[in-house]
N, C-alpha and C positions, 0 to 999 in steps of 0.2 A: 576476701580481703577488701574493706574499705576503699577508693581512692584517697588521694593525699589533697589535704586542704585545699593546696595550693596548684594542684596539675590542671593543667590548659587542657580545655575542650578541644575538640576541633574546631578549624578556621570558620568554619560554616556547619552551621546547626538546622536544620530545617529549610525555608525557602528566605534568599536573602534578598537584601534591597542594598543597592549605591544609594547613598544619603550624600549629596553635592551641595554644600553647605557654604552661601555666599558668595559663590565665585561673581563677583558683579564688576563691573567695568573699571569704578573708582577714579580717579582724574586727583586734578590740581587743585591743593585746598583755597577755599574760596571762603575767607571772613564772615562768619554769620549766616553762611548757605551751607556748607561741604565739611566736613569733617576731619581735621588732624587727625589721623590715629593708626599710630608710629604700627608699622610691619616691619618684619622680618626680609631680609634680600632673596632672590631666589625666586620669585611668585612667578615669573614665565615659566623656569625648566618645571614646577610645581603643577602651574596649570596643563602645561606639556602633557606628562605621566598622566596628571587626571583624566584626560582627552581619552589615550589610552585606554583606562580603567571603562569610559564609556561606551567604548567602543567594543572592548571586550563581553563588557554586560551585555548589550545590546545583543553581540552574537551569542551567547548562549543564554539567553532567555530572561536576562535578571534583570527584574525594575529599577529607573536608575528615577530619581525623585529630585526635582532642583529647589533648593531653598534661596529664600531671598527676602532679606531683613531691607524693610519699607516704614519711612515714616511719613502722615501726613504734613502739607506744606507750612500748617500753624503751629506744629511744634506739640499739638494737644497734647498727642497719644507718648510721647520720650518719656515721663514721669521721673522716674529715680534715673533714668540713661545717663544726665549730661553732667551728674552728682561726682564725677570722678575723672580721669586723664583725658575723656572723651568731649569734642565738641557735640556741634549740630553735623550728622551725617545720614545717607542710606536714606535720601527726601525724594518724595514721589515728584512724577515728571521730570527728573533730571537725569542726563545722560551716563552720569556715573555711578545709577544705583541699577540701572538694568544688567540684567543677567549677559556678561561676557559670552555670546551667544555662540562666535566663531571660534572661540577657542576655548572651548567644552564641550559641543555640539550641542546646544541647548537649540532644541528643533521644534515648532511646533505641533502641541498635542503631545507633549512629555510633559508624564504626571507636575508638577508647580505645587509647592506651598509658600503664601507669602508670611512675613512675621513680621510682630511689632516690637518684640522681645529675644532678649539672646538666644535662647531656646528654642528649637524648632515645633518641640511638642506645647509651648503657653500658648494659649488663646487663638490654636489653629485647626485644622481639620487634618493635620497628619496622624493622630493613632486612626481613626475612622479610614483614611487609605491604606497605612497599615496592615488593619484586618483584614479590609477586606483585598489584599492582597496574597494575605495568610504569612506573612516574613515575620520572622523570626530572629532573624540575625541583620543587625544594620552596620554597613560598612559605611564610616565618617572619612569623609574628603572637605577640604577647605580650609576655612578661617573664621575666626581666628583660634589658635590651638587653644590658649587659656579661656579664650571669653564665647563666643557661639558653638564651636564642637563640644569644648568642653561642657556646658551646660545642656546641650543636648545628649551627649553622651551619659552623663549624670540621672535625667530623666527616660531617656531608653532603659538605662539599667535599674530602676527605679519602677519603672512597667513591665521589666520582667524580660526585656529584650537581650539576647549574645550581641555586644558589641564590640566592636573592633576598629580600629583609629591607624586610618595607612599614614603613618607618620613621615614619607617620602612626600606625601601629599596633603600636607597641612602647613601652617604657618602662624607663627605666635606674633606676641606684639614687641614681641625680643627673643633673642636665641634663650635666654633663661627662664622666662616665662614659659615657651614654649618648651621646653623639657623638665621643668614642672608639672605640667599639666597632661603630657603624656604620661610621666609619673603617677600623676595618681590617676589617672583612666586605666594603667595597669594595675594598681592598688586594689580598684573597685571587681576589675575581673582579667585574672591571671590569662596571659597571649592577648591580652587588648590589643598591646602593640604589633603593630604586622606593615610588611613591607609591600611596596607597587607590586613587586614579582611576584610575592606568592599570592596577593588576590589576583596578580593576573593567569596564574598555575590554577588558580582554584576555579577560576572563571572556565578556564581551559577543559578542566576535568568535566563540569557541564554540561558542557556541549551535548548535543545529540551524538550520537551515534550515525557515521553516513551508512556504516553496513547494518543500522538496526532497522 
């Protein structure tokens, strides 16, 4: 008997990877320098959990990969960006666009991709760490739920990846936004949605073996 169109995988399909998507410092908008661009409340207990999620990875063996959307100081490379509700943001050398380092564990000599686009996979060298990490399944933490996970989410699954979006630990540009766009990251593949707990269950299940 067939499966049914619509039945969820399991949480994890092959070898996964934590995808930490933007977690970056952010600060006080600054006219012409820094960026407006309205979040959702909540982003410490959010960062909080994601901590967790690394930590968890970490111990049972799962690449955890930090994204971080960069732009140069001349504004060249924004192109179509600043075409809609967003200013100038996420500009190299400034203290609000480094990766939140203490409160994600962002350590050095953990995998890094930077981007100049919403998308983690445009114009970067993450499918290439990918392979050659052999993952399969990419679990989305960050921001913003509509606009960076979402579009990375969109091209993982477009590449062929299981994705999965821990909606405890993401954040829109609004609560409505932001449950839109988990919306249809379910839409595109049925159990996209998943909760801190169970990737921290599923992390759990990982683990070595101490009696093996």
């Amino acid at each position: 008997m067939s499966e049914p169109k619509n039945a969820k995988r399991p949480l994890i399909v092959g070898k996964p990877a934590l995808i930490m998507v933007d977690f970056q410092r952010g600060g006080d908008y600054v006219p012409g320098r820094e960026g407006g661009i309205p979040h959702m409340d909540g982003s410490d207990e959010r960062r909080r959990r994601a901590r967790g999620l690394v930590a968890a990875a970490r111990a049972a063996g799962v690449p955890v990969v930090f994204i971080q959307e960069v732009h140069r100081p001349d504004l060249v490379d924004f192109g179509r960006e600043l075409d809609g509700a967003e200013d100038v943001h996420c500009v190299e050398g400034l203290r609000s666009t480094e990766i939140a380092a203490e409160e994600v564990d962002f350590r050095p000599g953990d995998y890094f991709v930077p981007k100049r686009r919403y998308s983690a996979f445009y114009g970067t060298d993450l499918e290439i760490l990918l392979k050659g990490l052999k993952a399969q399944t990419l679990i989305l933490t960050g921001g913003l739920t509509d606009v960076c996970v979402h579009y990375t989410f969109v091209d993982g699954h477009q590449g062929d990846y299981y994705c999965r979006v821990v909606e405890d630990c993401v954040g829109g540009s609004s609560q409505a936004a932001h449950d839109a766009a988990l919306n249809a990251m379910e839409y595109l593949q049925a159990g996209a949605r998943r909760t801190s707990s169970e990737i921290l269950a599923a992390f759990e299940a990982l683990k070595p073996s101490l009696a093996a």
